[in-house]
N, C-alpha and C positions, 0 to 999 in steps of 0.2 A: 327511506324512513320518512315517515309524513310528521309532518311540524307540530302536530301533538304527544308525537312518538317522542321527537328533540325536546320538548317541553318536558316530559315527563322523566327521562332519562336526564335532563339537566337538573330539575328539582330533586330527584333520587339524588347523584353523583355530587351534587354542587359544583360541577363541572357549567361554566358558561357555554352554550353550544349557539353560532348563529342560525336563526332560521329564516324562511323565506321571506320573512317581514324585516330581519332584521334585531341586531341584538343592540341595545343600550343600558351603559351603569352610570352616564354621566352623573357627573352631583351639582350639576349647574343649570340655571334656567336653559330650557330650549324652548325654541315654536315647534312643540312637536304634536301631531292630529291625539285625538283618543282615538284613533286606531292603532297605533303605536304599540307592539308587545315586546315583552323582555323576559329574564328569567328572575334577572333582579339589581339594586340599586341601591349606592351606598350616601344615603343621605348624611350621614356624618362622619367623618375623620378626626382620631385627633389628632391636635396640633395647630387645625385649620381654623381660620375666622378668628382667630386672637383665642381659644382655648385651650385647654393642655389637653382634657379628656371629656369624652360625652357620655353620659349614662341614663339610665331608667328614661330606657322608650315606653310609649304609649301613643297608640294612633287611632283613629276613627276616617269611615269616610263620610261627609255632608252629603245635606238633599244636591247640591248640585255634581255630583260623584267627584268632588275635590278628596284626594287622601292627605290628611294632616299627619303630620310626624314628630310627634313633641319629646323631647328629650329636657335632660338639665348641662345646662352648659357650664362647664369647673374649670373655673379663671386658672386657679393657681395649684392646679394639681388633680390626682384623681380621688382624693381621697372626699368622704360624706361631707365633711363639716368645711368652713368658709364661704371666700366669695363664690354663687354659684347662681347663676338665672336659668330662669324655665325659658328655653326657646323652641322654633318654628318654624318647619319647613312645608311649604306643599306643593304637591304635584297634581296637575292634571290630564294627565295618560295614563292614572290609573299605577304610579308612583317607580314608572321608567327616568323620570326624570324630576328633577328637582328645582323649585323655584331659590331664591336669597334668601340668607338665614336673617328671621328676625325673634327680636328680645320681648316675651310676652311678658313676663315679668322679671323685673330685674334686679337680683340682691343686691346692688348696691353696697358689697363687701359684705350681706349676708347672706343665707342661703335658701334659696326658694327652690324646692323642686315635689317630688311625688305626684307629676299630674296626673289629674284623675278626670279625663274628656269626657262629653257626651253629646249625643247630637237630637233634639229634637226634630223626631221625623218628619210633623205637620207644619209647622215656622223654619226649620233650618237652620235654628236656633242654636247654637255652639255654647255648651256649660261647660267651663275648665274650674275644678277645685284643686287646691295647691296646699302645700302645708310649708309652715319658715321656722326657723329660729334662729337667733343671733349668731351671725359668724364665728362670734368670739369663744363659744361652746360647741361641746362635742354630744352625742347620743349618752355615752357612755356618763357625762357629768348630770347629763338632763334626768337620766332614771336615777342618780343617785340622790338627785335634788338636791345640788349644788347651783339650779340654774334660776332666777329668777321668772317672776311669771310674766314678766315681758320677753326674759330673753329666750323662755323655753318653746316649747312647740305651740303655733297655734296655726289656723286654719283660715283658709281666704278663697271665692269664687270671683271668677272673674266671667265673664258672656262677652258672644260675635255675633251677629244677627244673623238671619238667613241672608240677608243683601249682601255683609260683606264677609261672609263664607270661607273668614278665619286670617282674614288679612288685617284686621286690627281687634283688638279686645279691650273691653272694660278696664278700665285699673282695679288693682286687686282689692278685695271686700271684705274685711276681716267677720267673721261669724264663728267666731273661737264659742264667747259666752252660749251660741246653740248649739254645738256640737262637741263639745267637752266637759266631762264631769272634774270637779273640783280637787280629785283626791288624784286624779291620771296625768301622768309626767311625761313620759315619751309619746310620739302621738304621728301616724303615717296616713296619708291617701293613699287607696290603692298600692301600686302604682300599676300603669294599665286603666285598659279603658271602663265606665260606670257602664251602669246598666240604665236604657229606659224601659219602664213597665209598657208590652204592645197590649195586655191582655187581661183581663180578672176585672177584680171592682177597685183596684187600684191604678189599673190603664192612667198612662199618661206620668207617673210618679218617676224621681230621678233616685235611684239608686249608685251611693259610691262605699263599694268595702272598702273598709281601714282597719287598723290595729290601733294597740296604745301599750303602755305601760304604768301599771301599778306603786305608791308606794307600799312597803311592807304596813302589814298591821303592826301596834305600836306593840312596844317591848319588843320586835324581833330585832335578831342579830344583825339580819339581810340587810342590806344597802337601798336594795330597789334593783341592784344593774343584774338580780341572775336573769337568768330567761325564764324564769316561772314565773314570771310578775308580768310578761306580755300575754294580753288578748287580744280577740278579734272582735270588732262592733262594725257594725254599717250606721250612714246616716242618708236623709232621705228629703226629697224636696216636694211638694205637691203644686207648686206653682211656679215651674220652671225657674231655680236657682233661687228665686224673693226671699223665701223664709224657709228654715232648714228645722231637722228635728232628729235627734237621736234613736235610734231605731234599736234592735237587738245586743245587747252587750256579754259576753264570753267572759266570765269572772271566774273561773273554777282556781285558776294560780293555782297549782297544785304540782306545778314539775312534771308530768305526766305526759301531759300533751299545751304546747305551748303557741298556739296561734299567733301568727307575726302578718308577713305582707299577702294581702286578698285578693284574691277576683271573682268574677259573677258572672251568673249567667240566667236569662230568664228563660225553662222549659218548654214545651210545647203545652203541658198542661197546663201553665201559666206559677207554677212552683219556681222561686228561686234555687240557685243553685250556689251553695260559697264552697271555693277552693283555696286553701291555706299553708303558707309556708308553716311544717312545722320547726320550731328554734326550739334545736336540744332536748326536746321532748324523752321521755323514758321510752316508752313505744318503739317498736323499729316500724321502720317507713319518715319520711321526712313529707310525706303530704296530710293533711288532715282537709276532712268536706264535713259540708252539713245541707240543709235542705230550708228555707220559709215561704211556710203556703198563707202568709200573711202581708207578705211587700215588703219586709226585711225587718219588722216591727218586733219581733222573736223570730229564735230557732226550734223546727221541730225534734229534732235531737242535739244532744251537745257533740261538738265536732268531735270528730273519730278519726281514724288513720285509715285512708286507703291503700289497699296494700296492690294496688294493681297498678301504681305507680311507683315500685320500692326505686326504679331506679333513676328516680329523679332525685338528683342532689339538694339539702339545703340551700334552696334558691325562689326566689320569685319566680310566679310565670303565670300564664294565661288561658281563661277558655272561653270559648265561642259557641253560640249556639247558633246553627244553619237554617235556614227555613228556606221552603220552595223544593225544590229539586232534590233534596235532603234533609231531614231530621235529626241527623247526627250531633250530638257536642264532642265538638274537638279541645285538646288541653296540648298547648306548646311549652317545651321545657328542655332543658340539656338534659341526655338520656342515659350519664354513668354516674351511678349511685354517690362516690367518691370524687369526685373531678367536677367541676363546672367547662363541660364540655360535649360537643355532639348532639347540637340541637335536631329537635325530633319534633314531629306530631304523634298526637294517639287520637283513638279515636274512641267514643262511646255511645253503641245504641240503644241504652237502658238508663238513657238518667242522669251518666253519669254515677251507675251502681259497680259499673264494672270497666274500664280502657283496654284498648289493646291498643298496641306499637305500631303506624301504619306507614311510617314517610320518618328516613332522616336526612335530614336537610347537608348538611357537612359535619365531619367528624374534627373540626378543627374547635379551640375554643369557645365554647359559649357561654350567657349565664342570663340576666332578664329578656324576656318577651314580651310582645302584647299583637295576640291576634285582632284580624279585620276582615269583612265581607269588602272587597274592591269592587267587583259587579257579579253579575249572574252566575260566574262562570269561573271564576278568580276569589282566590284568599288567599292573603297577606300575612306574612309575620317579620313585626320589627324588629332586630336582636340585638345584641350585644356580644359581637365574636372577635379572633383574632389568631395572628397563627403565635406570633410570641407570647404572646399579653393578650389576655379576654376581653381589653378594653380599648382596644385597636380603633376598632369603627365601630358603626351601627348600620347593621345591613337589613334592607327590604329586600325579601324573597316574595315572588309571586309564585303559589301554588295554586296547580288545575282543582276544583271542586270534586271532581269526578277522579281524583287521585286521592283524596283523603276521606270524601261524604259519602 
C-alpha cells in the first residue's frame, strides 16, 4: 500500500494508520519540519488547560502557511452562556502539531465567542470578529428582551498583522453601533471562517455571515424567543476590518424557513455563496442557501432549502471553495439527518446548486465544523466530536485534495 493509499484509507476509516513519514496527534508544541504529515490532530480536549469544554471551531491558514484554530474556551461548563473566552492554537506543519493555548479574547466571567477569522492574502493581515454578551444572560432571555442593551449581544473585531501571524492580537473593538440594527436582539458571527473577496469590483472586501433575531411586531403575543424571528445578514469591511457596514439582511420571520448560523463562500464566477442553519423552519431539509452577485450588499434570491443536503442535522457547518487544481465547493457537516453525528464532506460542481456525499470522516459524534485550504494538496476540517459526548475534543483532520476536489 503506497502512503497515499494509507492516507486515503485513514480519512475514509478515521482509522489513524502510520505511514512512512510517520503519524502525529500530539496537542503540544513540537520542533517539527513542514514536512511533517499526519491524518490528524486534536488541538483541544476538554478538561485540559483549566476548561471544562471547547466549542465553535473556526480556522484559517496565514500568508506564512500558519493553520490557526480558534475555538471558545467554557470555564465553567459546556453550556452557551457564562464565563467563556475566544482562544488559540497554531500549528506549523500544516496542523500535525500544536503550539500553547493562548487567550485571544477573554470573558472575564463573560462570554466571547462566535469567531469569525479571516486572512488578508496581500498583508497577512489576520481579522477576527467576535460577538459577547453578559455572562449573566442566557440566548434565550436576550430574544425575549429581558437583556439590557449593554448586557445583550454585541459585536467586536480584533486584527494580527502579517509580522506576527496570529501570535498576538488587537484587544477587542466594539462596532455593535455599525453592525446592528436597533430593533434585533440576539445577534451571532459566523461561526467559521469570513470570506475575502479575490475577484469582481469588490476584490479586496471582508465578508463575515451572521444571524440575528427579531423583536415581535408590537401587539404580537410572541415573546421574540420562537425561531421565526431569527435571520440571516452579512456585514462587510472595505478597508481591512477599519469601518464595517451592514450588508444584506433576511427579514421574511415568517416560520417557514428560519436562517440562524452562516457561512460563505466566494465562486469562481466571483458570486457569493451563503449556507444556513435552518432553525425549525416548516420546510423539510435543515439547510437553507442563497447566492449575492453584489459583495453581500443583497441577496439574489431569499434563502430556500436545499434539499441535497436533507441529511444534515440542525447544526452549524461549513463551505469552502477550492481553486487551482479544483473548482469544486466542498460543504462539511455531521451526515444523519436526526443525530449530530458522522461527520462528512460533500462535494459540489455547480455552484453549489446541487452536493453529493463524497468522504465520511468517522461515524462517531459530531456536530460544528469549519473548513480550510492547508496547502496545495491538503484540506482541513476542524470539528467538534466524541465517542460519549459530541463535545469530547476538537479534531483537525487533514484530507488529500484529490479525495474530496
Amino acid at each position: 500500500m503506497t502512503p497515499l493509499s494509507r492516507t486515503l484509507l485513514a480519512a475514509t476509516t478515521g482509522v489513524a494508520l502510520m505511514t512512512v513519514t510517520g503519524l502525529t496527534t500530539a496537542t503540544t508544541a513540537q520542533a517539527a519540519p513542514r514536512s511533517t504529515t499526519c491524518t490528524s490532530s486534536v488541538p483541544y480536549t476538554a478538561g485540559q488547560d483549566g476548561y471544562d469544554t471547547y466549542r465553535i471551531p473556526a480556522t484559517v491558514t496565514t500568508r506564512k502557511g500558519t493553520v490557526l484554530a480558534f475555538a471558545e474556551g467554557r470555564l465553567n461548563g459546556a453550556g452557551d452562556s457564562g464565563n467563556i473566552d475566544v482562544v488559540l492554537r497554531r500549528s506549523t506543519d500544516g496542523g500535525c502539531t500544536w503550539g500553547p493555548l493562548s487567550v485571544v479574547a477573554a470573558g472575564d466571567g463573560d462570554t466571547r465567542g462566535n469567531p469569525a477569522p479571516v486572512v488578508d492574502p496581500k498583508t497577512g493581515r489576520i481579522v477576527l470578529v467576535t460577538s459577547y454578551n453578559d455572562g449573566a444572560v442566557t440566548e434565550a432571555q436576550i430574544m425575549r428582551g429581558e437583556a439590557t442593551p449593554e448586557q445583550s449581544r454585541r459585536v467586536f473585531v480584533q486584527t494580527s498583522s502579517g509580522a506576527e501571524d496570529g501570535r498576538s492580537f488587537s484587544p477587542p473593538r466594539d462596532i455593535t453601533p455599525q453592525t446592528k440594527l436597533p430593533n434585533w436582539r440576539w445577534y451571532a458571527t459566523g461561526p467559521g471562517h469570513a470570506v475575502y473577496l479575490m475577484q469582481g469590483p469588490h476584490a479586496g472586501r471582508i465578508v463575515i455571515p451572521s444571524n440575528h433575531s427579531t423583536a415581535p411586531p408590537a401587539g404580537s403575543p410572541d415573546t421574540g424567543q420562537e425561531s421565526k424571528y431569527y435571520g440571516g445578514h452579512a456585514i462587510y469591511s472595505d478597508n481591512a476590518g477599519r469601518t464595517w457596514h451592514l450588508g444584506f439582511v433576511d427579514d421574511s420571520y415568517d416560520g417557514i424557513e428560519n436562517a440562524n448560523e452562516t457561512t460563505a463562500a466566494q465562486l469562481p464566477d466571483g458570486r457569493l455563496y451563503f449556507s444556513s442553519r435552518d432553525q425549525n423552519g416548516l420546510m423539510p431539509g435543515n439547510r437553507l442557501d442563497s447566492y449575492s452577485s453584489d459583495g453581500a450588499e443583497s441577496l439574489d434570491r431569499p434563502y430556500t432549502v436545499q434539499p441535497t443536503l436533507n441529511d444534515v442535522p440542525i447544526v452549524q457547518a461549513s463551505v469552502l471553495q477550492l481553486r487551482g487544481e479544483s473548482d469544486a465547493l466542498l460543504f462539511s457537516g455531521p451526515s444523519e439527518p436526526t443525530a449530530r453525528r458522522s461527520m462528512a464532506i460533500w462535494r459540489s460542481g455547480d455552484g453549489g446548486e446541487t452536493f453529493s456525499k463524497v468522504l465520511t470522516l468517522s461515524t462517531k459524534r459530531a456536530a460544528y465544523s469549519d473548513l480550510v485550504r492547508v496547502d496545495r494538496r491538503v484540506v482541513g476540517v476542524l470539528y467538534e466530536t466524541g465517542t460519549e459526548g459530541t463535545y469530547e475534543s476538537i479534531e483537525f483532520r487533514r484530507v488529500p485534495v484529490e479525495a474530496v476536489g
